[in-house]
C-alpha positions in Angstrom: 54.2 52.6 -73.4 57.7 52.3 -74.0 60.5 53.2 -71.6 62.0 55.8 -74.4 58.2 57.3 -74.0 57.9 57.3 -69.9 61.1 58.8 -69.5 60.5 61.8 -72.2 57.3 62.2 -70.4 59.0 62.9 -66.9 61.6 64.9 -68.4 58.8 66.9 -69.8 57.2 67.2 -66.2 60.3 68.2 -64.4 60.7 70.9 -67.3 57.4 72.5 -66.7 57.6 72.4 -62.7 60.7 74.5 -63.6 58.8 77.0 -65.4 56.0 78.3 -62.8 55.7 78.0 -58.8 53.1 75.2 -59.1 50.5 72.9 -61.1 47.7 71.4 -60.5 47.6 67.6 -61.4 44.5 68.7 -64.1 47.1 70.9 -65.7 49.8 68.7 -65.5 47.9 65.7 -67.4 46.4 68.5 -70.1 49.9 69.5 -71.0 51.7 65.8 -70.9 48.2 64.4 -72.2 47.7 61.7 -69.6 45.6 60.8 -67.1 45.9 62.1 -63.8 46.7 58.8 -62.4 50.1 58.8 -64.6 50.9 62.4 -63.2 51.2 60.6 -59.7 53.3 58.0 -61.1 55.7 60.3 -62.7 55.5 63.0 -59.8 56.9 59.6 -57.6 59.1 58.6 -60.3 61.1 62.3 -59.9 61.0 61.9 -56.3 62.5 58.4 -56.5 65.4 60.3 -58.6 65.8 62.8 -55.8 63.7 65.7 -56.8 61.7 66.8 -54.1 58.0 67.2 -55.9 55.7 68.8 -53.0 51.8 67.7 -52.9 49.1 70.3 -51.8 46.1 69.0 -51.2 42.5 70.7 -51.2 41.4 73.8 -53.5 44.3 75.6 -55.1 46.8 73.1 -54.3 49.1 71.4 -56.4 52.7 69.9 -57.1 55.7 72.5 -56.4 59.4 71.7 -57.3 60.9 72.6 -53.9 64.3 72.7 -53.3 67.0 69.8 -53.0 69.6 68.7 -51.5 71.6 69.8 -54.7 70.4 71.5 -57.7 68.9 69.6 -60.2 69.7 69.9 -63.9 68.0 72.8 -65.6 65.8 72.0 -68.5 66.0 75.2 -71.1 64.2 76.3 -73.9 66.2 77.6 -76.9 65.6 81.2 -75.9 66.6 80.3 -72.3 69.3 78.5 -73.3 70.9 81.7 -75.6 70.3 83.9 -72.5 72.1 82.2 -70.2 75.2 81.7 -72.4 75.5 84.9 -72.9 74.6 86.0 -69.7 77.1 83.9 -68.2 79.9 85.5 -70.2 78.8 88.6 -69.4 79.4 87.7 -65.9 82.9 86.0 -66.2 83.6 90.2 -66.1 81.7 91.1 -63.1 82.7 92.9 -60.1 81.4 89.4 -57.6 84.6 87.9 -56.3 84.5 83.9 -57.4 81.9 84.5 -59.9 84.3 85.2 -62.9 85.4 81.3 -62.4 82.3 79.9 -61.8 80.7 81.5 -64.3 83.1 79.8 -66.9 82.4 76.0 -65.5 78.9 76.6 -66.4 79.7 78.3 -69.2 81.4 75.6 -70.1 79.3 73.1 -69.5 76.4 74.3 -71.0 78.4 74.7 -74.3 79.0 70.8 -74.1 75.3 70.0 -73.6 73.7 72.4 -76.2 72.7 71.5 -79.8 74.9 72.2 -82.5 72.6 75.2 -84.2 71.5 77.3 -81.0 75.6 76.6 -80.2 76.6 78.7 -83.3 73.9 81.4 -82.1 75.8 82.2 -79.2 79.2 82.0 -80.5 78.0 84.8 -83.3 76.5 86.9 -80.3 79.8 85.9 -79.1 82.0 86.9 -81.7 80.1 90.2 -82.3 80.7 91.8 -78.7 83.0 93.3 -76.7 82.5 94.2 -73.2 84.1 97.4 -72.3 85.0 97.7 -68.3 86.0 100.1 -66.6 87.8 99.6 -63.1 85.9 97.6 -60.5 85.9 97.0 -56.7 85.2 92.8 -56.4 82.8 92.1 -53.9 82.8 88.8 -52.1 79.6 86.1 -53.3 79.2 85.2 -49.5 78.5 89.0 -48.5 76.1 89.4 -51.4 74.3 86.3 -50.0 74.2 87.5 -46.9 73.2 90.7 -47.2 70.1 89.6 -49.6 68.6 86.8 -46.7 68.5 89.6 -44.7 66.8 91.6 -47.3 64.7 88.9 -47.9 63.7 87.7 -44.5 64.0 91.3 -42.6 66.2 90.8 -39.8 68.9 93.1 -38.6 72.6 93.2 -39.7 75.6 94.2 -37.5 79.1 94.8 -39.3 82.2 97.0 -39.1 82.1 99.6 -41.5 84.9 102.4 -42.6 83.9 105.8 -43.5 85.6 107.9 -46.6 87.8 109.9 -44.1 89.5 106.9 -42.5 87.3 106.3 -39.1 86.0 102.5 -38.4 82.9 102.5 -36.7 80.3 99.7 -35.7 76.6 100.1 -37.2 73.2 98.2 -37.3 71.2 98.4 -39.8 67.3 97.4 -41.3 68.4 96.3 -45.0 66.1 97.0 -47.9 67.7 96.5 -51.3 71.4 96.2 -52.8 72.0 98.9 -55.7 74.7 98.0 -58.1 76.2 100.7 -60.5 78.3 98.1 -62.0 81.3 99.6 -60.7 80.5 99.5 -57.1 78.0 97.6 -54.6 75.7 99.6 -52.0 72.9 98.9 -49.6 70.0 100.9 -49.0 69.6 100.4 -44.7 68.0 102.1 -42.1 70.5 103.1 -39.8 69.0 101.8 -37.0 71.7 104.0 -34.4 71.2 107.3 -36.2 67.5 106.9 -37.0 68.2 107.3 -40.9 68.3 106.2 -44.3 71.7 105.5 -45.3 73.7 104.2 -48.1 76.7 102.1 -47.2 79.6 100.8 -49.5 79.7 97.2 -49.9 83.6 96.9 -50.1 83.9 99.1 -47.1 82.1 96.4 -44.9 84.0 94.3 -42.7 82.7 91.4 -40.0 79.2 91.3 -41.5 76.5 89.1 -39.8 72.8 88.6 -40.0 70.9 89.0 -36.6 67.8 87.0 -35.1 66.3 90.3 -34.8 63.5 90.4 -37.4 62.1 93.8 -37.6 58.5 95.3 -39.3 59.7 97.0 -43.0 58.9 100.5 -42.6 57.7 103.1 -45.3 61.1 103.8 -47.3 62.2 105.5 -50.6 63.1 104.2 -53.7 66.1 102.2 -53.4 68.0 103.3 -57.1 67.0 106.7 -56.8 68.4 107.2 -52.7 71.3 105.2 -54.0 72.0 107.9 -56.7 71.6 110.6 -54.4 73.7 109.4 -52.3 76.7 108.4 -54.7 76.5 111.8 -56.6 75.9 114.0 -53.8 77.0 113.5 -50.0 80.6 112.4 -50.5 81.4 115.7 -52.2 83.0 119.0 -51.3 80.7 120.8 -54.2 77.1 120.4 -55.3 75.8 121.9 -58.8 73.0 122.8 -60.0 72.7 123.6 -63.8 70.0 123.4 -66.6 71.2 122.3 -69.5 68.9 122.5 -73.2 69.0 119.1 -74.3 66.6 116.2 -73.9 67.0 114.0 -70.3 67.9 111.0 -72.3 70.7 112.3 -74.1 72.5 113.6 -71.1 71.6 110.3 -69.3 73.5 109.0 -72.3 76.5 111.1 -71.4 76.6 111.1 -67.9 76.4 108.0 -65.8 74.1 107.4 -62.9 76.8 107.7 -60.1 78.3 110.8 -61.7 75.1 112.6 -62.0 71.6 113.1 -62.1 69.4 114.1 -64.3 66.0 115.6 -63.4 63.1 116.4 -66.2 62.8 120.3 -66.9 60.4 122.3 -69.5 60.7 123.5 -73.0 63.5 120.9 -74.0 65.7 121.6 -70.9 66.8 119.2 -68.2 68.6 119.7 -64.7 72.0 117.8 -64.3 73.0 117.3 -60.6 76.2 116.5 -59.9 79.4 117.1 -57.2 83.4 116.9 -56.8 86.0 118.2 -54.9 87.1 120.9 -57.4 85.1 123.4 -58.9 87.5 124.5 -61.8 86.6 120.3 -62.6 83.2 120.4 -62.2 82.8 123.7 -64.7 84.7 121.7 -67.5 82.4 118.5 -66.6 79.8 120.0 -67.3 81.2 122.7 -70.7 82.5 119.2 -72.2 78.9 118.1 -72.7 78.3 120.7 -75.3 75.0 122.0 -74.6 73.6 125.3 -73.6 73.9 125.5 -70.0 72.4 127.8 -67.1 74.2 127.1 -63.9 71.6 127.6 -60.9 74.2 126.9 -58.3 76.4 127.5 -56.6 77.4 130.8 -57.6 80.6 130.3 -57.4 80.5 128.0 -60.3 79.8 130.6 -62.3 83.3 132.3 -61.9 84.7 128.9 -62.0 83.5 128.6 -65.4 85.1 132.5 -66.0 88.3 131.9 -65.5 87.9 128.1 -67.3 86.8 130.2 -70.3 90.2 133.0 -70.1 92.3 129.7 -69.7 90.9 128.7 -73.0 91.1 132.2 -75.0 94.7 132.2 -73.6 95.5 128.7 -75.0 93.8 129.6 -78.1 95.2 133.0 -78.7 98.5 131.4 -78.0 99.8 130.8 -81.6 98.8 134.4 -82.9 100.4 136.9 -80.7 103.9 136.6 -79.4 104.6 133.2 -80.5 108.4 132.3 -81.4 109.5 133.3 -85.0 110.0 129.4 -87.1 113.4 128.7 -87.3 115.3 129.1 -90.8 118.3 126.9 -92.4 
């Protein structure tokens, strides 16, 4: 066998210990077609390159790709390969701090590598999109690291957090999940001083640090849908309440997650929940949708949406009765 031959075969191995957690040495000779005597040659032939190939012995075991002392080149399919590149566009816009740069390198690197045909796919998904974003608080890569071996391994987190009305405060918290809403970061915690879910800000965090302090995971709720609760409800002055006739999707359509949400109702109808400061604001928010809408609560939205609607017969009746006489030459 040829040295053109040996080497395509290893390549091939290291590509499909890439693409599941492990093989047995059976399956690894049925899919390079060898014996399993050449498997162990080639397994110690990546090892001797510096990939560290793990051996489990007994039933069930197998060879695992652990990890390295650096990360090994990635061997792609050509659907793979089209995902990533335009994945890592995609994230030269995103709200991690670093990640915009980074994200180019590879980017960029994985342009130079790929073959000319599956290059032209991704410059016509390319060439064929614009990404439309809206203002975005960065969040630092190390915090996001942090934060998620935390999640991962369940040990406590300490850090210095501000609150929306100014006050600094220390907290320690059981992590569960990070929530993204594309614009912002949050974590999903148990407040471990309160005795309570909570919801915290990522880019209000200050002095963050993982514990030695591994704790059980206890019973929690869904991380996305606390997260919305939180972000549409608790920082505001208002709550509302109003039924709207239109299907659920098509107001999810309309209104995004952290602005409101929506909750399945009968007949056609749906239930929009959503907050602010002002309720004057919040009666437009809601009229601007242009459905049919019952308003549950609070009461008080109801006249909101009274005087709203005088505002507009004013404006409208405006042109029709005293309104200046046109000037003449």
């Amino acid at each position: 066998m040829t040295v053109e031959a040996t080497t395509e075969r290893v390549l091939r191995m290291l590509a499909l210990l890439q693409r599941r957690p492990s093989w047995t040495a059976a399956e690894l000779a049925a899919e390079l077609g060898v014996t399993d005597r050449s498997v162990r040659r080639d397994v110690e032939r990546l090892r001797a390159l510096g990939y560290p190939v793990h051996a489990t012995a007994g039933v069930g075991g197998g060879y695992q790709l652990g990890a390295g002392t650096r990360l090994p080149p990635l061997l792609l399919d050509d659907e793979e390969a089209i995902a990533t590149a335009v994945s890592l566009r995609l994230a030269t816009g995103g709200t991690v701090a670093g990640a915009g740069e980074a994200a180019l390198r590879a980017l960029a690197k994985l342009d130079q590598v790929m073959p000319t045909r599956l290059r032209a796919e991704v410059r016509a998904v390319h060439g064929a999109t614009d990404t439309l974003v809206g203002p975005a608080v960065e969040i630092d890569a190390e915090l996001l690291v942090t934060l998620a071996r935390a999640c991962r391994d369940a040990v406590r987190v300490r850090f210095r957090y501000a609150g929306r009305h100014g006050g600094e405060g220390e907290r320690t918290v059981e992590p569960v999940r990070m929530v993204t809403t594309g614009r912002r970061w949050y974590l999903m915690a148990w407040d471990v001083d309160r005795g309570d879910w909570r919801t915290f800000r990522l880019d209000r965090m200050r002095e963050v640090a993982a514990t030695t302090w591994r704790f059980r995971p206890r019973e929690h709720p869904d991380p996305v849908a606390h997260v919305q609760r939180s972000v549409t409800e608790a920082p505001y002055r208002h709550l509302a309440r109003v039924r709207l006739h239109a299907r659920p999707e098509r107001v999810r359509e309309l209104v995004p997650p952290q602005v409101g949400r929506v909750e399945d109702d009968r007949d056609g109808w749906c239930v929009l929940v959503t907050g602010g400061e002002d309720l004057d604001w919040l009666a437009m928010h809601v009229a601007r949708l242009g459905f049919e809408t019952q308003v549950l609560e609070p009461p008080e939205l109801r006249e909101a949406a009274a005087r709203i609607a005088r505002r507009l017969a004013a404006m409208a009746g405006a042109g029709e009765v005293g309104a200046p006489a046109a000037a003449t030459q």
